[in-house]
N, C-alpha and C positions, 0 to 999 in steps of 0.2 A: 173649592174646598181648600182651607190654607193647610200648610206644610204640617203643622202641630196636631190635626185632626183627622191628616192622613195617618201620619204614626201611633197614633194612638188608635186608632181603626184596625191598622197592621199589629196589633198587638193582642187583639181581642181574639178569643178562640170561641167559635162560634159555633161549636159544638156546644163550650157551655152557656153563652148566652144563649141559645135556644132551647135550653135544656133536653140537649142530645146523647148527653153522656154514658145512656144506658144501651145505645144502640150495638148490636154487634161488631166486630171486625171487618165483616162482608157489609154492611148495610151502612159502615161508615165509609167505605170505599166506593162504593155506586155513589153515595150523596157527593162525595170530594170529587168524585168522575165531571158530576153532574154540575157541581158547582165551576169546575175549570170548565167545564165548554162554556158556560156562559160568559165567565169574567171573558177565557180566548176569545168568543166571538167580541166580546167588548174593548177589545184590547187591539184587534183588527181592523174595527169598521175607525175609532179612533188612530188607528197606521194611516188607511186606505183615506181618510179625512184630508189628512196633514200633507200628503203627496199630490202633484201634479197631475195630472193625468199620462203624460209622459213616463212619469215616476210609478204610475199605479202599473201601468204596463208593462215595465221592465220586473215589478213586484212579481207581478201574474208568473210572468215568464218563469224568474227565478222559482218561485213554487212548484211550477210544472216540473222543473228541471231535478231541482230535491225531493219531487215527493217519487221519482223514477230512478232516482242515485245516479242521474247526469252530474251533480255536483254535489259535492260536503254542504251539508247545514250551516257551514261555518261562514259558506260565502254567503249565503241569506244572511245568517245575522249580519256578517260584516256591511253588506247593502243596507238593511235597516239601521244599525248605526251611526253609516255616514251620513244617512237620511235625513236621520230623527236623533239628532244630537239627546233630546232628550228622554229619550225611549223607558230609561228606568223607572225616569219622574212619572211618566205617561203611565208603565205599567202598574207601579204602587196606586195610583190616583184612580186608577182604573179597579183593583182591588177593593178600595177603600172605599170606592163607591159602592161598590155590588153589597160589600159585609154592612156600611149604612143600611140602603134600603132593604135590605133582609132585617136589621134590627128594627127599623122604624113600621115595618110591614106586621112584625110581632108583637111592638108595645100599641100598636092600632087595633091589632084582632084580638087585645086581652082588656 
């Protein structure tokens, strides 16, 4: 997906293109819930991709370590950083995918 079609993907509020607008306060936070696990699980298996195996192991480890408050989040991210030089690119592209195929999945099913 080129650069211009990701930004404009990141810009789309997809509430209103699915015509969501009416939904509650509650019922728009389960959906947003719902929508971050998937993009995160998307946003991961693309980490764990781009990493060596070497690299996925020390990943692991670090998670283990944060998700116990053995260390700050700060040193994960910093590991992912030095990693994945381009992590943000990764994440927008990653975003910009999921809000595509949710739009194209709706002008399908109408």
């Amino acid at each position: 997906m080129d650069e211009n079609k990701i930004e404009e993907l990141l810009k789309v509020d997809l509430f209103e293109e699915l015509n969501l607008q009416e939904l509650s306060d509650d019922e728009r936070r389960v959906l947003l819930e719902d929508m971050s696990k998937v993009i995160i699980q998307g946003i991961l298996l693309k980490i764990v991709e781009s990493l060596s195996l070497e690299k996925q192991n020390e990943l692991t480890d670090l998670f283990n370590k944060a998700a116990v408050g053995e260390i700050e989040q700060e040193v994960l991210i910093n590991f992912l950083y030095k990693e994945i030089p381009h992590l943000d690119d990764l994440i927008k592209e990653e975003i910009a995918h999921y809000k595509s195929l949710l739009i194209s999945n709706l002008k399908e099913n109408n």
